[in-house]
Each structure stands twice: as C-alpha cells, then as structure tokens.
C-alpha positions as CSV (number, residue, x, y, z in Angstrom):
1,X,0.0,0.0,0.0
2,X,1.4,3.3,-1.1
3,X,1.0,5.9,1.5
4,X,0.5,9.3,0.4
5,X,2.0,12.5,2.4
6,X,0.6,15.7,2.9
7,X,3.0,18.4,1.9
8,X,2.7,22.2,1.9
9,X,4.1,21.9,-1.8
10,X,3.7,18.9,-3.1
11,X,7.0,17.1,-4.6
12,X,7.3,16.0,-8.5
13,X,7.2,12.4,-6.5
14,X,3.8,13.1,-4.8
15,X,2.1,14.8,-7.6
16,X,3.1,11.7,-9.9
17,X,1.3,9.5,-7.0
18,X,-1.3,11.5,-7.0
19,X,-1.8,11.6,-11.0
20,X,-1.5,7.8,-10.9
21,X,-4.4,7.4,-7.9
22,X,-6.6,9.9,-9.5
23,X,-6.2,8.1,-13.1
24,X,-7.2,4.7,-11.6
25,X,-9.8,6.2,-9.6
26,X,-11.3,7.9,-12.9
27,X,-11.3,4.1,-14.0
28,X,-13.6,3.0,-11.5
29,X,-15.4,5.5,-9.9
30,X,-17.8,8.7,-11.2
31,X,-16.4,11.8,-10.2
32,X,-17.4,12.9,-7.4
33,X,-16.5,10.0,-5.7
34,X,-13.3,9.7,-6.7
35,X,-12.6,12.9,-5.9
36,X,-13.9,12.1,-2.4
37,X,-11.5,9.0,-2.4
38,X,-8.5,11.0,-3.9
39,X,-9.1,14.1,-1.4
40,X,-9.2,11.4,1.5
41,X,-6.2,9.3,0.9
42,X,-3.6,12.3,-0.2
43,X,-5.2,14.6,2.6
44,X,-5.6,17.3,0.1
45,X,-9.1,19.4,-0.5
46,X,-11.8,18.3,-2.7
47,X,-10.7,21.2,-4.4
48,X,-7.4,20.0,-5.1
49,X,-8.4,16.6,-5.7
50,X,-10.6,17.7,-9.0
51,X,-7.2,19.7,-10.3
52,X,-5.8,16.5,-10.3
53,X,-8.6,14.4,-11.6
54,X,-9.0,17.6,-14.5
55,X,-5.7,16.7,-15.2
56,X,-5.8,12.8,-15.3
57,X,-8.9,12.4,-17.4
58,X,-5.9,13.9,-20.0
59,X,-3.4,11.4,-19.4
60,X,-3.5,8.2,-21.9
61,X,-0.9,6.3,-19.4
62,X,0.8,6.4,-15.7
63,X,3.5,9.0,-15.0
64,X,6.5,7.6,-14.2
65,X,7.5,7.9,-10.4
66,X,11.0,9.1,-10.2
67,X,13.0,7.8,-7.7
68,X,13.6,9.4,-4.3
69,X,16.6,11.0,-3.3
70,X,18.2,10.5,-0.2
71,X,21.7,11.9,1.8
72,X,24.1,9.5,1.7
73,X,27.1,10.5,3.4
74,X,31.1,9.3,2.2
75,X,34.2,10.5,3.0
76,X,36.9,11.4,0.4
77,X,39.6,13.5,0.2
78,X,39.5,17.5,0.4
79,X,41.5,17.6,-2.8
80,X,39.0,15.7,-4.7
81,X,36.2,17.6,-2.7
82,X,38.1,20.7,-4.7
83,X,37.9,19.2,-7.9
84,X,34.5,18.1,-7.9
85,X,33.7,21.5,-6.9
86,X,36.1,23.0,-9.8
87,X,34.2,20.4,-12.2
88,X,30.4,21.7,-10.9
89,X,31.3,25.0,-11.7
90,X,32.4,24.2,-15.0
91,X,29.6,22.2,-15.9
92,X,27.0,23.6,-14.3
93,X,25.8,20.3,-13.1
94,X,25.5,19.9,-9.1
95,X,28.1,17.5,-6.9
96,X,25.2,15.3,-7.0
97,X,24.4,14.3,-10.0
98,X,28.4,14.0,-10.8
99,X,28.7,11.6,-8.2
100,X,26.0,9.8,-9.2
101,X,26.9,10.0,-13.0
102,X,30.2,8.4,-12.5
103,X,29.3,6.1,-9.6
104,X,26.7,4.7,-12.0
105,X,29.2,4.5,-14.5
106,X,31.4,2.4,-12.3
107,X,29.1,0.1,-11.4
108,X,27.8,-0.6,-15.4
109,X,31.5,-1.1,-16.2
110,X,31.3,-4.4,-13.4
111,X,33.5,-5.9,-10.9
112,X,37.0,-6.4,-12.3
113,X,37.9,-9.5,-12.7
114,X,41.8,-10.8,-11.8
C-alpha cells in the first residue's frame, strides 16, 4: 500500500502519485466519488483533488514515479572535494548528479575480474 504525504508543496514524487491514484480512480469511480476518495487518501481538499482528476482524465498512461533521493554521506579527500567542486562550476551540473553519473558508470563497467 502506497502511503500518500501531505506536503505544503507537493513534490514531482507526490504529484506523480497523485496523477496515478486519480487516473485509476477515474477508471472506476464517477467523479465525485473519486474525488472524495482522492481528497481522502492524499489529505488534500476536494478542491485540489478535482485539479488532479481535470488533469488525469488527459493522461492516456501512468506517469513515471522518479525515484527518491536521499543523503548518503562518504568520506573522500578534500582535494577531490576541490575538484568536484572545480568540475560543478564548469559544468553547471551539481556535486550530486556527478557523483552519481560516475558512480553509476562504475558500477555498469562491473566488478573487475583478476
């Protein structure tokens, strides 16, 4: 069971949840009652509920839920700290998504073997 979490500002996450509920509750439920349903299990108002029912009754498949990001802390060395920082600015990318670039990279290459 996917729980849903009331936010002051919904994240990309949550609104794709909620997109996703509010299409399969368009499937088998009239309106109103799936607005009821929707505004119940995502504690938002019924208001909000028919926004993202307006919007679902538009969709011809699920959105994608991306995948939740999390801290995740390592230690490495100040000078590489530096160049990652050097490399951020260059790029315009953030340290997070280098890391996670080249760590994904690392683990498509495999284990070495030897």
């Amino acid at each position: 069971m996917v729980v849903y979490i009331c936010h002051l500002r919904a994240s990309n996450i949550t609104k794709a949840e909620r997109l996703n509920l509010a299409r399969e509750l368009l499937r088998q439920k009239e309106l109103s009652q799936a607005a009821s349903e929707l505004a119940q299990k995502c504690f938002i108002s019924h208001r909000q509920a028919y926004r993202y029912l307006e919007r679902a009754q538009q969709m011809t498949k699920p959105v994608p839920v991306g995948d939740l990001k999390i801290a995740f802390t390592v230690k490495i060395s100040r000078a590489l700290v530096g160049r990652l920082r050097e490399y951020a600015t260059v790029t315009g990318l953030t340290l997070s998504e280098i890391v996670s670039r080249a760590v994904l990279m690392f683990i498509k290459r495999g284990p070495k073997s030897g």
